[in-house]
Structures are given as C-alpha cells and as structure tokens.
C-alpha positions as CSV (number, residue, x, y, z in Angstrom):
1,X,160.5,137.6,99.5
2,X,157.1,135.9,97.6
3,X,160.0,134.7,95.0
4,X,161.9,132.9,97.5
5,X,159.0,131.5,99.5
6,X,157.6,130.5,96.1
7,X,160.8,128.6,95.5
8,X,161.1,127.1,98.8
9,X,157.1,125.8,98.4
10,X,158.4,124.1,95.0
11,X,161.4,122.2,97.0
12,X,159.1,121.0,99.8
13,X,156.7,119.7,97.1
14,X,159.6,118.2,95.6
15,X,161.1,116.4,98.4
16,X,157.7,115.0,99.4
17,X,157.4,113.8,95.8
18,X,160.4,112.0,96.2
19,X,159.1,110.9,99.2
20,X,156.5,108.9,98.1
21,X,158.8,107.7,95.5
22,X,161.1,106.3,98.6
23,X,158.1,104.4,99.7
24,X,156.7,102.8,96.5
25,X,156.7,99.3,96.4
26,X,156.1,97.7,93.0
27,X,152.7,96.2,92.7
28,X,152.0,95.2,89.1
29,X,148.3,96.0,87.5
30,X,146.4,99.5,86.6
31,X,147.4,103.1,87.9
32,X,145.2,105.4,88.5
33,X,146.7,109.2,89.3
34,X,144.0,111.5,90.8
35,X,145.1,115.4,90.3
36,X,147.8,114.3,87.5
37,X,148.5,117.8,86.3
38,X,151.3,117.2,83.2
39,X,152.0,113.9,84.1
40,X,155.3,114.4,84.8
41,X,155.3,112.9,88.3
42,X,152.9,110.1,87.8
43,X,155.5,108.9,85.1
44,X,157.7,108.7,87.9
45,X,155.4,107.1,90.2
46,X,154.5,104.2,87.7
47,X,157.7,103.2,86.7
48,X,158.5,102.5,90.3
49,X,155.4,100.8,91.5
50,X,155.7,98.7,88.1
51,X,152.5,100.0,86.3
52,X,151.4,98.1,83.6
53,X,148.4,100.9,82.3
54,X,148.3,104.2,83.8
55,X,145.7,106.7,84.4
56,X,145.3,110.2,85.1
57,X,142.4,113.0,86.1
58,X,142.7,116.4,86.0
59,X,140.4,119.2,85.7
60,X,143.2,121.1,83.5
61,X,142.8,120.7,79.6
62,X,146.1,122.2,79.1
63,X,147.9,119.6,81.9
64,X,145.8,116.8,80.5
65,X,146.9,117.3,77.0
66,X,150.2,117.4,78.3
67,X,149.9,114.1,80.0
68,X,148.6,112.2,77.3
69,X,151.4,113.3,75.1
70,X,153.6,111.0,77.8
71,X,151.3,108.3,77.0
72,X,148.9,108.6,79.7
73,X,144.8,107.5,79.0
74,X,143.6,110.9,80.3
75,X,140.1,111.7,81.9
76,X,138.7,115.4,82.5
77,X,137.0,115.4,85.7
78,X,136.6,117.4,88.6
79,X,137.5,115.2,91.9
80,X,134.0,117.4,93.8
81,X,132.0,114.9,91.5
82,X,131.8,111.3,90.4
83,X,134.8,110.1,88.5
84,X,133.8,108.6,85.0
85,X,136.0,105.4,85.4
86,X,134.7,101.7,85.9
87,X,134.3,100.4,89.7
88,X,137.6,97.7,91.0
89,X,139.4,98.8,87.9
90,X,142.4,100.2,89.7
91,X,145.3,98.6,91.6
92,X,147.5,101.3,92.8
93,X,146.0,105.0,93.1
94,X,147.6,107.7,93.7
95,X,146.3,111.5,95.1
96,X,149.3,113.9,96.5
97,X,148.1,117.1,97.2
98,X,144.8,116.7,95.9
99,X,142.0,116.3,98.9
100,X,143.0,119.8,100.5
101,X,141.7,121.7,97.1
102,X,138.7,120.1,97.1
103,X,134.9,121.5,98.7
104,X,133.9,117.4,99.1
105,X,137.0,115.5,100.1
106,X,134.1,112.4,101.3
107,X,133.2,112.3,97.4
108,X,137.1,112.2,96.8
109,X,137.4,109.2,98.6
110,X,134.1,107.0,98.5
111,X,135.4,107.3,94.5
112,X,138.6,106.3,95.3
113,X,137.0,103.0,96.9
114,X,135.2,102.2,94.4
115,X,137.8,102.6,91.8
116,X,139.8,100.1,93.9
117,X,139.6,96.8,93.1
118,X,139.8,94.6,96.5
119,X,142.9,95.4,98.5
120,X,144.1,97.9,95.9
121,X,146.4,100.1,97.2
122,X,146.2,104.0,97.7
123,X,149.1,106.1,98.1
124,X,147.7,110.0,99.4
125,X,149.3,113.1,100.6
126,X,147.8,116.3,102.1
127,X,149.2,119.2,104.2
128,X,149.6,118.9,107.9
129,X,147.6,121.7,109.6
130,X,149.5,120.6,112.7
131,X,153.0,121.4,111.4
132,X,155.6,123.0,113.6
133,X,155.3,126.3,111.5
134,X,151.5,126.3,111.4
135,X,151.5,125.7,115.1
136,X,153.8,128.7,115.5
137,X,152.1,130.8,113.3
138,X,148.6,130.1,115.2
139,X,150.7,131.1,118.7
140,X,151.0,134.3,116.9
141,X,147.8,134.8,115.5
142,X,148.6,134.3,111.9
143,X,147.4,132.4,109.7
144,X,148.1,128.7,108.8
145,X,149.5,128.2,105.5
146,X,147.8,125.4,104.1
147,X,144.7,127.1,104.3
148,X,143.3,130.3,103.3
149,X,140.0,132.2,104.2
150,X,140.2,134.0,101.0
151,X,139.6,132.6,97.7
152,X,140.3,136.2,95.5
153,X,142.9,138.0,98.1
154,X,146.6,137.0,99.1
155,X,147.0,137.8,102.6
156,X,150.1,138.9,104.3
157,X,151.6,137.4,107.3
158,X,153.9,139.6,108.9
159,X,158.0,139.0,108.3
160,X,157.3,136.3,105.2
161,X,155.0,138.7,103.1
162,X,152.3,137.5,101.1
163,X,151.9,133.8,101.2
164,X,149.3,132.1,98.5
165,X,150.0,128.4,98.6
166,X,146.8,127.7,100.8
167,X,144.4,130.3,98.6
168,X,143.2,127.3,96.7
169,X,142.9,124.9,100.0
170,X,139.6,124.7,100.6
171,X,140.0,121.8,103.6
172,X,142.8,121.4,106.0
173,X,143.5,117.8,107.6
174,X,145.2,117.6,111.1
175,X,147.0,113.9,111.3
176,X,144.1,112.5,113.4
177,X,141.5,113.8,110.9
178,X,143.6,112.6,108.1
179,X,143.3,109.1,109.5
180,X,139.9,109.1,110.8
181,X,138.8,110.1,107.4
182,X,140.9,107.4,105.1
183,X,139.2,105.1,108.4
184,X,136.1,105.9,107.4
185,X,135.5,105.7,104.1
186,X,137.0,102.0,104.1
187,X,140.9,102.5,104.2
188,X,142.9,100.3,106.8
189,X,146.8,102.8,106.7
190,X,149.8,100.2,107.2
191,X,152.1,102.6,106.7
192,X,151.8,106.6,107.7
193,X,154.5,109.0,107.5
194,X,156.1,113.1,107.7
195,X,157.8,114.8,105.0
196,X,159.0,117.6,104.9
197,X,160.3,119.6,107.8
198,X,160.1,123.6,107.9
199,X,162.2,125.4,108.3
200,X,164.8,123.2,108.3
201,X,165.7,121.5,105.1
202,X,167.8,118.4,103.2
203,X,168.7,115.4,105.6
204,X,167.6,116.9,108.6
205,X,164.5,117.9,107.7
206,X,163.7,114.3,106.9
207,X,165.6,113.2,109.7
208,X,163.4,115.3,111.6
209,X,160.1,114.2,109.6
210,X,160.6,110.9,110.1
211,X,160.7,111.5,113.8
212,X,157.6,113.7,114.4
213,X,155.6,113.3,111.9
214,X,152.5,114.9,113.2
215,X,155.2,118.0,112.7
216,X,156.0,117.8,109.3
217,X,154.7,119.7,106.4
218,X,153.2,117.2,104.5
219,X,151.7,113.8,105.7
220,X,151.6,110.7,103.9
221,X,149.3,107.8,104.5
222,X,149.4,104.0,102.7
223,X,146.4,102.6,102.7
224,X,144.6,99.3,101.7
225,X,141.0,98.9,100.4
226,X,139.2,97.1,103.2
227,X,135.4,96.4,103.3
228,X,133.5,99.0,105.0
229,X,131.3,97.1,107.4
230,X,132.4,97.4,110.9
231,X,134.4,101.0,109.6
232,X,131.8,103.2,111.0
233,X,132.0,102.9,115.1
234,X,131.5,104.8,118.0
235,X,135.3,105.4,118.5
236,X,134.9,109.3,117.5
237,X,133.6,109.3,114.0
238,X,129.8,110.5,114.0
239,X,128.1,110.1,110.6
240,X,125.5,112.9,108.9
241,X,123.1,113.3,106.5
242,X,124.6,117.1,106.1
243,X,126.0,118.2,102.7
C-alpha cells in the first residue's frame, strides 16, 4: 500500500508540474527558482516562460550540484533565512511546493519581493488543506495529509497505511490563507487555480480542479509585485510583532 500511495503522490506532483507549465506565459528576463531540487523542472519551466538567465536555491548540495550540471547559477540557501541574491534582480520566480516545508513562510515571501524587480512575476504552489480528501479525512478524525504533527514518526491512517508526504510540512495553507498571505506581503493574484483532484485522476480530475478549486490538491496562485502601501487593511489581516 505505502508503494502505491508513494507512486500516486509522484503523479499528482507531476500533473501539477505540468500544470504550471499549462499556464506559463513567456516573459523574457531573469529566473529565479526557489526549492530547485535537480533542476530538472525549472529547465522546463524556463524554456517555456522564455528565460534568458536562470536561477536556482536549494538547501541540497547533492540537488544543487545536480542543477548546475544543467547549467543553472546555483545558490545554497535555506528559504527560513535571507536569500543571498541582489534586490529587483528577478523577473519571473518560481516556488512549487516550497512554502508548506518552511517554519517562516513570511521570510519566504518578503524575499521573494524583494528579489522581484517591479511587476515581476511569481508563479507559487502549495497544498490545499481544504481538499476534498483532507476534508473527508478530518470528518473522520484523521489526519490531513499535507501536514504532519510528527517530524521523526510516520503515522498511520486507517485503510491507506502509513502516509509521510506531510512529515516534512511544517505549515498548511487553506485557499483564503493562501491569498491573504501572497495579499499581504505585496502580491496582487490575476490568476488562481486547482490541480490536482483526489481521488479521481487524468482529465477528470482536472476537469474537476478546474471547477472547485478550493477542492483540489494543490493550489496555484499568479501573482504580480505590487507596492505594499495600502496592502495592510482592516479587511481580516492583523499584523504582529510575534516571531
């Protein structure tokens, strides 16, 4: 059973790869992937946004050494922390399944703004807590999958077995948060979207995806660099000195 869920987490993260691919639009200049393991998929992602330089950071050595054998300027970093790359550098960054594995998602994406030069665009992609299996799965008292209270143990949820994708989530996004967050930290989203559709899989699951996306899996948000004045209002964000 852990093989086949294993290989059923590997197609959903491929179809909402190829996802994002679907909704690239080419947009010349400097590309920037955040969490770029190998490089493989920010290859992909460059060619069709029309990269002229591209970028990756990962927190791997192995990956990273990996990616710059594909020709990619590499940076070690760890996304908690400040990002050693120079401020409106970028004009396309990309993070997919990044932001959940992080304890300071804010410092994710203040960085991310500053990296951006003025209305630079930023393609990201997190898990939905609100999916139609995690919704189910809370009905029965189980636990979400995107999201773990362990970080050591694998814990079982009845009929599937022992489920680890969400050991290494530290933060889990419902679609509002999702927005509320990219909101404020300086983001205006023109374009937000589902992928990914469990159980059901192939065309209907993005047929269904595309539908309901505050159902999906995964949810995807495009997102311009906007100035931050005026972000920050009373309309359900409250800000906190708190660490």
């Amino acid at each position: 059973m852990e093989n086949k869920l294993l290989k059923l987490s590997n197609t959903l993260l491929r179809s909402n790869q190829l996802k994002l691919l679907s909704i690239a639009k080419e947009k010349k200049g400097v590309f920037l992937d955040l969490g770029c393991s190998n490089g493989q998929f920010s290859l992909e992602f460059a060619t069709k946004v029309g990269a002229k330089e591209i970028y990756g950071v990962d927190i791997n050595e192995l990956a990273l050494a990996e990616a710059q054998k594909k020709g990619i300027t590499v940076v070690k970093a760890d996304l908690n922390n400040k990002i050693p790359l120079p401020s409106s550098f970028f004009n396309i960054i990309l993070s997919n399944q990044t932001m959940e594995h992080l304890i300071n998602p804010d410092n994710l994406l203040e960085e991310i703004h500053r990296l951006l030069k003025p209305d630079g665009y930023l393609y990201i992609s997190v898990p939905n807590l609100c999916s139609l299996h995690n919704r189910l799965f809370i009905l029965l008292g189980w636990q979400p999958t995107c999201i773990s209270p362990s970080r050591k143990h694998l814990l079982k949820i009845p009929v599937f077995g022992y489920v680890g994708g969400g050991r290494e989530h530290l933060t889990a996004f419902s679609p509002l948060a999702f927005k509320q967050m990219l909101n404020l930290y300086g983001f205006r989203i023109i374009e937000y979207y589902g992928s990914s559709f469990y159980p059901f899989r192939g065309g209907l699951g993005e047929f269904l995806s595309r539908f309901f996306p505050n159902l999906s899996v995964f949810q995807i948000a495009v997102a311009i660099k906007c100035q931050k004045e005026n972000i920050m209002k009373n309309d359900g964000y409250r800000t906190t000195n708190k660490r």
